[in-house]
C-alpha positions in Angstrom: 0.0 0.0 0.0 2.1 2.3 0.8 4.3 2.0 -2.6 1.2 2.8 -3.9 0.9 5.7 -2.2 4.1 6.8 -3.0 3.4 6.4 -6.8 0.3 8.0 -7.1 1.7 10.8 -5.5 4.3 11.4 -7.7 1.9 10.7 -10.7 -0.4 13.6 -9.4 2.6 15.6 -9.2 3.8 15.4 -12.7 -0.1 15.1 -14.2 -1.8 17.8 -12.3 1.1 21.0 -13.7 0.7 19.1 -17.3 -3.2 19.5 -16.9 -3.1 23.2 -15.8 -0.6 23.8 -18.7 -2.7 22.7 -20.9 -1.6 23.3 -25.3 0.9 21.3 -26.1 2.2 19.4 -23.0 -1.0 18.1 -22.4 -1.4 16.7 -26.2 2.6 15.0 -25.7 1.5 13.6 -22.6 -1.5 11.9 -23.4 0.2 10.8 -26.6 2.8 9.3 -24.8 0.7 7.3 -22.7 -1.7 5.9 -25.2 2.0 4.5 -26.5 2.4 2.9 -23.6 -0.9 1.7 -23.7 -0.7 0.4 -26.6 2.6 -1.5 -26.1 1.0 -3.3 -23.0 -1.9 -4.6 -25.1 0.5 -5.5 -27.9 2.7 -7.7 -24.7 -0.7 -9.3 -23.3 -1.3 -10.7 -26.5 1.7 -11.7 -27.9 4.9 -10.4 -25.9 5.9 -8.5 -28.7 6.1 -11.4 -31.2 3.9 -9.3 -33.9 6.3 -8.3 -36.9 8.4 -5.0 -35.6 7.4 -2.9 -38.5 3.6 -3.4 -37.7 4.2 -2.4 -34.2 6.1 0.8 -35.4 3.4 1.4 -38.2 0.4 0.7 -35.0 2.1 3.5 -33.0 2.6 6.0 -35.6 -1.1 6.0 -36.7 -1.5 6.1 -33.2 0.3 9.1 -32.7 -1.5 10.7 -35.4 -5.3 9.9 -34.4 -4.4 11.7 -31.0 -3.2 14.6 -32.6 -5.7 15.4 -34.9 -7.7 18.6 -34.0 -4.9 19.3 -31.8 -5.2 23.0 -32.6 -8.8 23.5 -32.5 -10.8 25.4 -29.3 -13.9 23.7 -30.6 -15.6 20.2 -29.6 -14.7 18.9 -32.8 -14.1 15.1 -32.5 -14.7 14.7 -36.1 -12.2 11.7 -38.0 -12.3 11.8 -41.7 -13.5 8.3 -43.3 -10.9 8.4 -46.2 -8.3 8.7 -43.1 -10.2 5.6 -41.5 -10.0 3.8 -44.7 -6.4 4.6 -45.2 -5.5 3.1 -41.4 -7.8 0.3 -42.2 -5.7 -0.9 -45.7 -2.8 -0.4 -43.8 -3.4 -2.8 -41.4 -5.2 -5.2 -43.1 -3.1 -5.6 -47.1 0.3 -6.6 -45.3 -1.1 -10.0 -44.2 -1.2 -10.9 -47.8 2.6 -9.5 -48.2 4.1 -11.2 -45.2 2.1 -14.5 -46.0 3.3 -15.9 -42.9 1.2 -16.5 -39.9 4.0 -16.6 -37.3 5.2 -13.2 -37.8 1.5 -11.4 -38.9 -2.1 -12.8 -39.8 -5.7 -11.8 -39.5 -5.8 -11.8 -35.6 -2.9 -9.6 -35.2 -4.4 -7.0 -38.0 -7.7 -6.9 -36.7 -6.2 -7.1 -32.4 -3.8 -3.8 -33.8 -6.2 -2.1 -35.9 -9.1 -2.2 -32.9 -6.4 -1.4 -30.4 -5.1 1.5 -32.5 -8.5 2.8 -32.7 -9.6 2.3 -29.2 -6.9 4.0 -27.5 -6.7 6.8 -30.4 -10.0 7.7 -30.5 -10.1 7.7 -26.1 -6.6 9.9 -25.7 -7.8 12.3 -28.6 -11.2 13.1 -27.0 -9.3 13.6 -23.7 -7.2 16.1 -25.7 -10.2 17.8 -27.0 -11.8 18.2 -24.1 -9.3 19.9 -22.9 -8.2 21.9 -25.1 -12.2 23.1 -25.2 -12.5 23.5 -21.4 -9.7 23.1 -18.3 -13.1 22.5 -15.9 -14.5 19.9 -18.1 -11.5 17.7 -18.3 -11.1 17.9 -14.6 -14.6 16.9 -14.2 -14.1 13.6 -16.4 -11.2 12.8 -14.9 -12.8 13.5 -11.2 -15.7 11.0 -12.3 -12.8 8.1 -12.7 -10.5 9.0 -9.9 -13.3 9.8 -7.6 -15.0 6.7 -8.5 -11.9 4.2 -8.5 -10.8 5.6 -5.0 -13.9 5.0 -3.2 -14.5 1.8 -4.3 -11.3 0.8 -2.8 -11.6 2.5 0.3 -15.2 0.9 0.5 -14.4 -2.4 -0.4 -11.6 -2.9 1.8 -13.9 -1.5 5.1 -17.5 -3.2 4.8 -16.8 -5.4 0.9 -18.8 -8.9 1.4 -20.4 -9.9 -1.9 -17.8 -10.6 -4.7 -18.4 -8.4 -7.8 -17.4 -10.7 -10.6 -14.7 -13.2 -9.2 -14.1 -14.6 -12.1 -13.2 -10.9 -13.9 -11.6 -9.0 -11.2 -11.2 -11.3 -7.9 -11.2 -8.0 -5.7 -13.6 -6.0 -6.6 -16.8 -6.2 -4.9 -20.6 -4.7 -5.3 -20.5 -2.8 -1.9 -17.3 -1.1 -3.5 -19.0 -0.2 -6.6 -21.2 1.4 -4.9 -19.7 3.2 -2.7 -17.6 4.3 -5.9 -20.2 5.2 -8.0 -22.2 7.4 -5.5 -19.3 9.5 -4.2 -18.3 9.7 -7.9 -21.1 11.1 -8.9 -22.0 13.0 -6.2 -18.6 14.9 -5.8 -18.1 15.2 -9.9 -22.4 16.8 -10.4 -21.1 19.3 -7.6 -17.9 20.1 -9.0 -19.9 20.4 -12.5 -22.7 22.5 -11.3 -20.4 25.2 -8.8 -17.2 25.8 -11.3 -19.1 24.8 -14.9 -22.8 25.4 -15.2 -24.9 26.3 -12.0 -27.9 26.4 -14.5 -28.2 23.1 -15.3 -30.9 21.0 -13.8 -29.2 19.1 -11.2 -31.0 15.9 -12.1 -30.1 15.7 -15.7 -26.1 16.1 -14.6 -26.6 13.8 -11.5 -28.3 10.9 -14.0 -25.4 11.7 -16.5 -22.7 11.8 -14.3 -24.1 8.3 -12.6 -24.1 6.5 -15.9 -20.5 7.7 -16.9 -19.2 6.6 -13.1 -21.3 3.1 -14.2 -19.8 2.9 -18.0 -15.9 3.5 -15.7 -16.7 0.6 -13.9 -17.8 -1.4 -16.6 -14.4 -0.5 -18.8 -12.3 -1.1 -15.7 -14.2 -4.6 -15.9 -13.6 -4.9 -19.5 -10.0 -4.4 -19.2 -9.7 -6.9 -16.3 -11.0 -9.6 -18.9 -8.8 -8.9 -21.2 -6.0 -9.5 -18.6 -7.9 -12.5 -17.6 -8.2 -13.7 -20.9 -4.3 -13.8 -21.3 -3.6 -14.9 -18.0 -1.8 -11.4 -17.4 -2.0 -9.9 -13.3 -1.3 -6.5 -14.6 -1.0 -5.0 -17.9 2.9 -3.9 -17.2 5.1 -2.6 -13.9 5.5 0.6 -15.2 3.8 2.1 -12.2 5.0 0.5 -9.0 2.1 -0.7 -6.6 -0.4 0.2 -9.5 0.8 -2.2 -12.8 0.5 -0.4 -16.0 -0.5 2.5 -17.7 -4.3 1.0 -18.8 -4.2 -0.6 -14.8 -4.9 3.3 -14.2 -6.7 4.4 -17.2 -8.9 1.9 -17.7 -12.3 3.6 -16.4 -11.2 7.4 -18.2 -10.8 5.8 -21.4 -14.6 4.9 -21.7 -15.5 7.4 -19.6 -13.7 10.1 -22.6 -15.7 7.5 -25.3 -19.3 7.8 -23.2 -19.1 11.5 -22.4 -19.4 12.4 -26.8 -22.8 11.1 -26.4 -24.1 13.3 -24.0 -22.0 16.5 -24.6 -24.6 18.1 -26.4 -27.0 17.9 -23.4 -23.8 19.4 -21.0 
């Protein structure tokens, strides 16, 4: 626990000036960390034994799906289809090239191309949303951390009933919702005082409790995919916490959900 501590302090520290900053640091940093995202999916799977040149190609288009719109002060999460097509063909013509299932075939295309996409599309719309608002970023981001905290705290003081054991051993319903109540609760608040004290309170409280719910649900979702490998943690990177998607699990969909309900916000 307490290398945990020490780690999450230090991540605050170095996250919390990027986040204020804002521009440009903000952009590298998530950009860096989908990379690392992105390397611990391609490890689960195959501990790097998908052809090199793929992998570089995977975190180049990366890289360029989380910088698009990088300069606009709009809610524009707009992707062009011809760009969509174009990442498509290049993950799917070089199994015919290679022609050898050991080093790339149809499972590692489609695995890169939907892990390319996934964590592109997640890391760009955290971008976006910040270069369109600081407080609304902070509010997504309190939803997860707010969330993931107290259902930590509460499972380890009053947790009985097992979650899903066969997903994520730990977890368990009285932590979820303990989690999801002070997430939404302390995330509405934060929404209504620094963001929009005009909106009705029970359309942000019933939005902000189904984004806390969809956290949980990715958190879940990632947990199966570690399960389905037989993988603990998705790296070491972060000591006491495992990997970079360990700790960005619940944002990522959290970023993917809140597009559908921005309009109403």
């Amino acid at each position: 626990m307490k290398k945990r501590i020490i780690s999450a302090i230090i991540m605050l520290l170095i996250f919390i000036p990027i986040l204020l900053i804002g521009d440009k640091p903000f952009a590298i940093l998530m950009s860096a960390l989908a990379i690392l995202g992105l390397y611990e999916l391609i490890r689960v799977k195959s501990n790097n034994k998908i052809t090199p040149f793929m992998q570089l190609c995977s975190y180049l288009v990366l890289v360029f799906i989380c910088t698009q719109n990088l300069d606009s002060l709009d809610f524009n999460y707009m992707l062009d289809y011809r760009t969509i097509t174009l990442i498509i063909f290049l993950f799917l013509f070089p199994i015919v090239f290679y022609n050898n299932n050991k080093k790339y075939n149809i499972g590692d295309a489609l695995y890169l191309l939907g892990s390319v996409l996934f964590l592109g599309f997640s890391f760009n719309l955290l971008i976006i949303n910040r270069n369109y608002d600081l407080y609304r970023i902070i509010y997504l981001f309190l939803i997860s951390t707010i969330t993931d905290t107290f259902a930590l705290i509460t499972g380890i003081l009053i947790g009985k009933h097992k979650l899903a054991p066969n997903i994520s051993p730990n977890k368990t319903i009285e932590g979820l919702v303990g989690g999801i109540v002070m997430g939404t609760f302390v995330s509405t608040a934060f929404y209504h005082v620094f963001i929009n004290p005009s909106i009705s309170i029970v359309m942000l409280t019933i939005i902000t409790l189904v984004l806390s719910i969809v956290g949980q649900i990715g958190d879940l979702v990632f947990s199966m995919i570690k399960r389905y490998y037989n993988k603990k943690d998705f790296s070491n990177i972060i000591p006491g916490h495992g990997g970079i998607l360990d700790r960005f699990d619940s944002i990522i969909f959290i970023a993917l959900a809140f597009i559908l309900v921005a309009n109403i916000l």
